[in-house]
C-alpha positions as CSV (number, residue, x, y, z in Angstrom):
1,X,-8.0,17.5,-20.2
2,X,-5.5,19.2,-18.1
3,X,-3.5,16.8,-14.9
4,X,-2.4,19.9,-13.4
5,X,-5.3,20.9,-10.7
6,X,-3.8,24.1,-10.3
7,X,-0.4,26.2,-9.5
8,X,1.6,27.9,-6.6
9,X,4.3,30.0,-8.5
10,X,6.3,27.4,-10.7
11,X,4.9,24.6,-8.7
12,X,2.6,23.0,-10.2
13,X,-0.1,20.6,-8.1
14,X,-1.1,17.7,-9.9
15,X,-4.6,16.1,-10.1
16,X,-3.5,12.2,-9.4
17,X,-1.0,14.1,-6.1
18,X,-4.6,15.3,-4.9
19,X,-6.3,12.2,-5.2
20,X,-3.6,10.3,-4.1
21,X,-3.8,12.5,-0.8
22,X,-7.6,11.7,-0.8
23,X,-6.7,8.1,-0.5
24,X,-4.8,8.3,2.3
25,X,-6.8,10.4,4.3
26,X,-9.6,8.2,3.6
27,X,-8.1,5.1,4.2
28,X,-6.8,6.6,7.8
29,X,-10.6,7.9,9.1
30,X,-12.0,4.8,7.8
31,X,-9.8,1.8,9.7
32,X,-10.3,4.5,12.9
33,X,-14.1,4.0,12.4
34,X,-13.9,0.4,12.0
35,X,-11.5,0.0,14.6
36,X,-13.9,1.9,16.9
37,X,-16.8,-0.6,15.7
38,X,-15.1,-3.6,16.9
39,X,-13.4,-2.0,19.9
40,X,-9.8,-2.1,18.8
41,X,-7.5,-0.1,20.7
42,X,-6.8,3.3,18.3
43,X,-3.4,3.6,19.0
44,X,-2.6,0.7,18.2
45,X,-5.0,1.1,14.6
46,X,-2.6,4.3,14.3
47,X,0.2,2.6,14.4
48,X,-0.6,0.0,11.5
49,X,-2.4,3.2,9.4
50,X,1.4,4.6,9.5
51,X,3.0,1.7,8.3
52,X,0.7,0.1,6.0
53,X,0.8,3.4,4.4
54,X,4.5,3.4,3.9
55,X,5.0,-0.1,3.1
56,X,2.1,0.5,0.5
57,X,3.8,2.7,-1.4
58,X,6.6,0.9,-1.7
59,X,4.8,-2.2,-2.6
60,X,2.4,-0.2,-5.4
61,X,5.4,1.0,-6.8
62,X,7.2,-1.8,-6.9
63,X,4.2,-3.1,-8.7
64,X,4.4,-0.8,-10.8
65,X,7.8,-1.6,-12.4
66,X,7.5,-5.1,-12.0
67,X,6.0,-5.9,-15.9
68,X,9.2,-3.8,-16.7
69,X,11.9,-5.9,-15.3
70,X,13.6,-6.7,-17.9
71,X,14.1,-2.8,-19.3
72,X,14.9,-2.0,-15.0
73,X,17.1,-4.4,-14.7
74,X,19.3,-2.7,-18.1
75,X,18.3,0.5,-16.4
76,X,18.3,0.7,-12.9
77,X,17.9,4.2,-12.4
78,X,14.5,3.9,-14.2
79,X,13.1,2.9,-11.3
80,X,12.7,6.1,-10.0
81,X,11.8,7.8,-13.2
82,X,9.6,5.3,-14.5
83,X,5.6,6.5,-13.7
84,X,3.0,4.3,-12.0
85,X,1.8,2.4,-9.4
86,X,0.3,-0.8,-8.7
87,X,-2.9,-1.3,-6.5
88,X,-2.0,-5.0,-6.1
89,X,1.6,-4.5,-5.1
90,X,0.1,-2.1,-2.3
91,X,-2.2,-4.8,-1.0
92,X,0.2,-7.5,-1.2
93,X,2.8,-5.2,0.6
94,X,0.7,-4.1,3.3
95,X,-0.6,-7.7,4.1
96,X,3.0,-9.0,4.5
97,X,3.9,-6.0,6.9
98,X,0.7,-6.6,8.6
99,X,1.7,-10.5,9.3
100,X,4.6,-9.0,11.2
101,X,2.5,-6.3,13.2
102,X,-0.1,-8.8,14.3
103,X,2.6,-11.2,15.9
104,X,4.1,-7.8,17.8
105,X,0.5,-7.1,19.4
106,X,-0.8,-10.7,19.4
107,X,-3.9,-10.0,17.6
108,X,-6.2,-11.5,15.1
109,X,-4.7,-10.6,11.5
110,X,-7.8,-11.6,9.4
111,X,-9.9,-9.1,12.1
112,X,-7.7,-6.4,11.2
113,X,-7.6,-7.1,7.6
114,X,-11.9,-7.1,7.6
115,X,-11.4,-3.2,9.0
116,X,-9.3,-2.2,5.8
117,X,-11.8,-3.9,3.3
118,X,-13.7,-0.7,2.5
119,X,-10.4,0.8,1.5
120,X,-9.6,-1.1,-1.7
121,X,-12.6,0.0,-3.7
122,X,-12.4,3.8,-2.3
123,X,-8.7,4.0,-3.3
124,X,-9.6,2.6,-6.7
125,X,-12.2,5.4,-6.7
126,X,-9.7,8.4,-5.8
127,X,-6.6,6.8,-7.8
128,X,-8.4,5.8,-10.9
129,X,-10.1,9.7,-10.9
130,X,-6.3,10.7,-11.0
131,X,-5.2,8.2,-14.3
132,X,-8.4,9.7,-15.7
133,X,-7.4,13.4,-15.6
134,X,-3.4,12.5,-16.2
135,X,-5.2,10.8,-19.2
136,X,-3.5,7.3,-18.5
137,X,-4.3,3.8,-18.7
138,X,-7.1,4.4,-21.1
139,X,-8.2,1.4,-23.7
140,X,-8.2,1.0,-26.9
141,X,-10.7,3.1,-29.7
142,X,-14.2,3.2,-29.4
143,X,-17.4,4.4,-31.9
144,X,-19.4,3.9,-28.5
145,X,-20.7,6.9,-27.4
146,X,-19.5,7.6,-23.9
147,X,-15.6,7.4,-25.9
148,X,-13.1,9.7,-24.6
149,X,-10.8,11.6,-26.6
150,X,-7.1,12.2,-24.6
151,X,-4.7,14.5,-25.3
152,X,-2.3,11.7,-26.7
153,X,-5.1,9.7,-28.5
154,X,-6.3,10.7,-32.3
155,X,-9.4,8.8,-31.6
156,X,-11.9,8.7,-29.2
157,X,-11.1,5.5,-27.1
158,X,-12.3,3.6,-23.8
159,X,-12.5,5.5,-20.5
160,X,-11.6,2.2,-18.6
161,X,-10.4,4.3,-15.9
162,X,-14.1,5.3,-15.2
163,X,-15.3,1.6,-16.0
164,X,-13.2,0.7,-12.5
165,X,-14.7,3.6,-10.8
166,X,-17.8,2.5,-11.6
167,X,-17.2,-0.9,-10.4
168,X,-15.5,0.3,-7.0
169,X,-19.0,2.5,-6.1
170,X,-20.6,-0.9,-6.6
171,X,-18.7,-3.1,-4.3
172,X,-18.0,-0.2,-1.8
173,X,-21.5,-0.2,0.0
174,X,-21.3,-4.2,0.2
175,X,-17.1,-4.1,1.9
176,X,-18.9,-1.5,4.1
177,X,-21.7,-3.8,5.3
178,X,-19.3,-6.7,5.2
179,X,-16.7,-5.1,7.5
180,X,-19.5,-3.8,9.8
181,X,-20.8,-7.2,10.4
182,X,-17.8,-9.6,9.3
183,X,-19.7,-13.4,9.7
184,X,-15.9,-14.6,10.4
185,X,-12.7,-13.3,10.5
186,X,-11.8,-12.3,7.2
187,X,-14.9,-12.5,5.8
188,X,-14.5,-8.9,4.3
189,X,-11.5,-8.8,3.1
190,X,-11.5,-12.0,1.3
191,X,-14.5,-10.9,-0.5
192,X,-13.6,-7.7,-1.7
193,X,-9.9,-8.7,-2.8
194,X,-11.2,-11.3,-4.8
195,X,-14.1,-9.4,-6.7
196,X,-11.4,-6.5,-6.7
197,X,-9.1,-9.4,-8.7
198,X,-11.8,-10.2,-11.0
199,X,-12.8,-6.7,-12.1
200,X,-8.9,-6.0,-12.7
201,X,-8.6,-9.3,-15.0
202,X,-11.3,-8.7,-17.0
203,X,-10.3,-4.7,-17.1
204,X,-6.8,-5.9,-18.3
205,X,-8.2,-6.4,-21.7
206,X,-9.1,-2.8,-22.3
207,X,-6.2,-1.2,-20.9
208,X,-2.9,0.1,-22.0
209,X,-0.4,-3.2,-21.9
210,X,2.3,-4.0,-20.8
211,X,4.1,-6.9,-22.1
212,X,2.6,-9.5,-22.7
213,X,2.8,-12.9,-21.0
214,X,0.9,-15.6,-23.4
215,X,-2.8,-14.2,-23.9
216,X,-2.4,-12.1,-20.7
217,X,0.0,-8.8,-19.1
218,X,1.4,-9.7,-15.7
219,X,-1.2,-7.4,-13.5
220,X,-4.0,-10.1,-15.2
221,X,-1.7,-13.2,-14.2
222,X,-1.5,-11.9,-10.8
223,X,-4.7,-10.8,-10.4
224,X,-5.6,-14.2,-11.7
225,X,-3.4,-16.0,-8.6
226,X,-5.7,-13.8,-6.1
227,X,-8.6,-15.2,-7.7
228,X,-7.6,-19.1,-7.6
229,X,-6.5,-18.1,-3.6
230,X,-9.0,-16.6,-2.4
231,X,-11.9,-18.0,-3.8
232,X,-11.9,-21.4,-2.7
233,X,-11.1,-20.1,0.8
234,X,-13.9,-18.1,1.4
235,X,-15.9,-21.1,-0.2
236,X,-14.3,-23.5,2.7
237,X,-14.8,-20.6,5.6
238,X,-18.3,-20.3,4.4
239,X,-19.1,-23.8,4.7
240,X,-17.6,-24.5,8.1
241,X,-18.7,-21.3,9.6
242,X,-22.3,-22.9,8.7
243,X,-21.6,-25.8,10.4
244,X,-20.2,-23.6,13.5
């Protein structure tokens, strides 16, 4: 298994680079075609595209570092060398910045937030592709038979890279029909970020750790925090949008 996709001279282009690209061209033709759905203005869609995407990579590699602090913090300059980053800190990032961009153009934040839905599970698709060819972030061994020998293991061992690919091709066709036909602001979003939460809790287990925080690593704790937000507000939307 080979993370280098190919190479120009001594430059060498790197699988996860590629797929990282992939995400963001994605992500930028897919808000446009919600956008377009719901009759949002596209410069203005633009606009947020260009700034979520900057203040996402600065949140998912913040993320990144973050179960690290302790070694950053006695190493400072580690945090650009350190490898990584963090789907959740990109979310979280982007949602911040976007409370800021809604209040600028007076529109509805949880609209906007339905449009980008789709997003989540399509960049888990493209970036987890990429940890699968670096051969990172795999689990621990395996005798089962789809077990996946990396370069740095001596033992065939759990692709859980794949396992969250295979759970983003199952809740992309349901953000897409959510964000097409939101039943309230929010409605999308707050559905796929929380099953998003879950799957990453539960994938925790299986995954190279971090350190450890009790019985879980500090993605699972945060993923956990989405959970115990998000889910009781889509149950009380759900109810009083019945009642609407």
């Amino acid at each position: 298994m080979n993370p280098i996709a190919f190479s120009i001279g001594s430059l060498d282009i790197y699988w996860y680079g590629i797929l990282m690209a992939a995400t963001f061209v994605s992500a930028f033709y897919i808000v446009r075609y919600f956008a377009k759905i719901h009759d949002i203005e596209q410069r203005i869609i633009e606009n947020l595209y260009f700034l979520g995407a900057f203040s996402g990579l600065i949140g998912s590699r913040l993320g990144a570092i973050l179960p690290y602090w302790r070694y950053i913090l006695e190493n400072p300059l580690e945090i650009f060398g350190r490898g990584g980053m963090a789907s959740h800190g990109a979310i979280i990032a982007i949602m911040i910045v976007g409370i800021f961009f809604v209040r600028k153009h007076k529109l509805n934040y949880w609209v906007l937030a339905d449009l980008t839905a789709p997003v989540i599970p399509v960049g888990h698709i493209f970036i987890r592709l990429g940890n699968f060819l670096s051969g990172e972030l795999y689990g621990p061994p395996t005798n089962l038979p789809w077990g996946i020998k990396f370069p740095e293991t001596l033992v065939p061992v759990h692709p859980s890279q794949l396992y969250e690919v295979i759970a983003s091709l199952i809740i992309l066709p349901f953000a897409w029909k959510w964000s097409k036909e939101p039943k309230y602001p929010g409605y999308a979003f707050l559905r796929v970020f929380f099953i998003h939460s879950v799957v990453r809790f539960f994938l925790d287990f299986i995954r190279q750790h971090s350190e450890l925080y009790g019985p879980f690593v500090l993605t699972q704790i945060i993923a956990l925090i989405i959970c115990i937000a998000t889910l009781p507000a889509i149950i009380y939307l759900d109810r009083r949008n019945k009642t609407n």
